[in-house]
N, C-alpha and C positions, 0 to 999 in steps of 0.2 A: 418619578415623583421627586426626587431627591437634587435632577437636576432643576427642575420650574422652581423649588424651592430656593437653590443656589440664585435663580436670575432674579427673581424677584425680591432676594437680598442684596445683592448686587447691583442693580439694575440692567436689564438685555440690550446689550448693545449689536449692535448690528459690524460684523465682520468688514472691513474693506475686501475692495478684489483686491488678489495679486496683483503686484508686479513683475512677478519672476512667471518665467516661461512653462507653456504648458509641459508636465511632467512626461520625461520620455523611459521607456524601460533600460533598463542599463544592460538586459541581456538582448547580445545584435541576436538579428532574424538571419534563421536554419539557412543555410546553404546547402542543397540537394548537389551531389554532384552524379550521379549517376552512378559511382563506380562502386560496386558490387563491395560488399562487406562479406566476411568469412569468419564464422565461430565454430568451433573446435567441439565437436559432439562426443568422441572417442579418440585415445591416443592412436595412433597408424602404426603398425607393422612396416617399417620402412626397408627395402631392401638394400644391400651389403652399398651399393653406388651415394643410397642417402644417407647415409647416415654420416651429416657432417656439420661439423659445429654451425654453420649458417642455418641448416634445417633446423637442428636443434631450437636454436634459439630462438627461431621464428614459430615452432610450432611450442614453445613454450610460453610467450604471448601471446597463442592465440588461447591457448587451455586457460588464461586467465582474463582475457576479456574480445571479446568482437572486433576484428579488425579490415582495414578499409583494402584494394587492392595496390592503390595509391600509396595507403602509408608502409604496406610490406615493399613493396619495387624500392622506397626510399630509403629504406632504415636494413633490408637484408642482408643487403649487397649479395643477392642474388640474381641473376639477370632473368628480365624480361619474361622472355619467350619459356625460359628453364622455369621462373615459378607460374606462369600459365600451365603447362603442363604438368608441375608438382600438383597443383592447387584444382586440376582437373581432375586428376586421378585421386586425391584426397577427397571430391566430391563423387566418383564413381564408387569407393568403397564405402560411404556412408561416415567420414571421420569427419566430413567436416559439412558446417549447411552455410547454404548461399541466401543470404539476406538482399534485398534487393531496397536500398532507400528510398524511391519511387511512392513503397507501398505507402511509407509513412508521407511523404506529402497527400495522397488520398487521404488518407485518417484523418489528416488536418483541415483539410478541405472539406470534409465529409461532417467533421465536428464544429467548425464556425456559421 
């Protein structure tokens, strides 16, 4: 009510179009890469050989958020093949679960 009142005080003028371009979101689109994500369910019981400040640290990132398999290889400085089979055996004993990216492009797909 209050705004017909405003126009018909004013008189209702009609908007131009834009000239500026149609609006894009400023957040880029999701990049799936496949590579397996690792969050941290329980601390491990590591034996006498792990326990060393690279495991330390990485499974201390992991106790505080979800991380890619991608961003452990780069930032551990742990090699390869050594955290595949760390990261194996953390998921045989139930410490840590395996997130698969994949799932969430379904959702999204699933939701548009």
């Amino acid at each position: 009510m209050l705004m017909m009142s405003l126009r018909r005080m004013f008189g209702a003028r009609r908007i131009p179009a834009s000239t500026f371009a149609a609006a894009r979101s400023a957040i880029p689109p999701r990049r799936f890469t496949g590579d397996p994500i690792f969050r941290m369910r329980s601390w491990p019981d590591l034996p006498e050989a792990g326990r060393t400040a690279e495991i330390y640290r990485m499974l201390s990132v992991m106790s505080s958020q979800p991380s890619s398999r991608r961003w452990l290889v780069e930032r551990s400085g742990i090699a390869p093949r050594r955290l595949d089979r760390l990261l194996a055996q953390l998921v045989r004993e139930g410490a840590v679960e395996v997130i698969d990216p994949a799932s969430f492009l379904a959702q999204d797909a699933a939701t548009a």
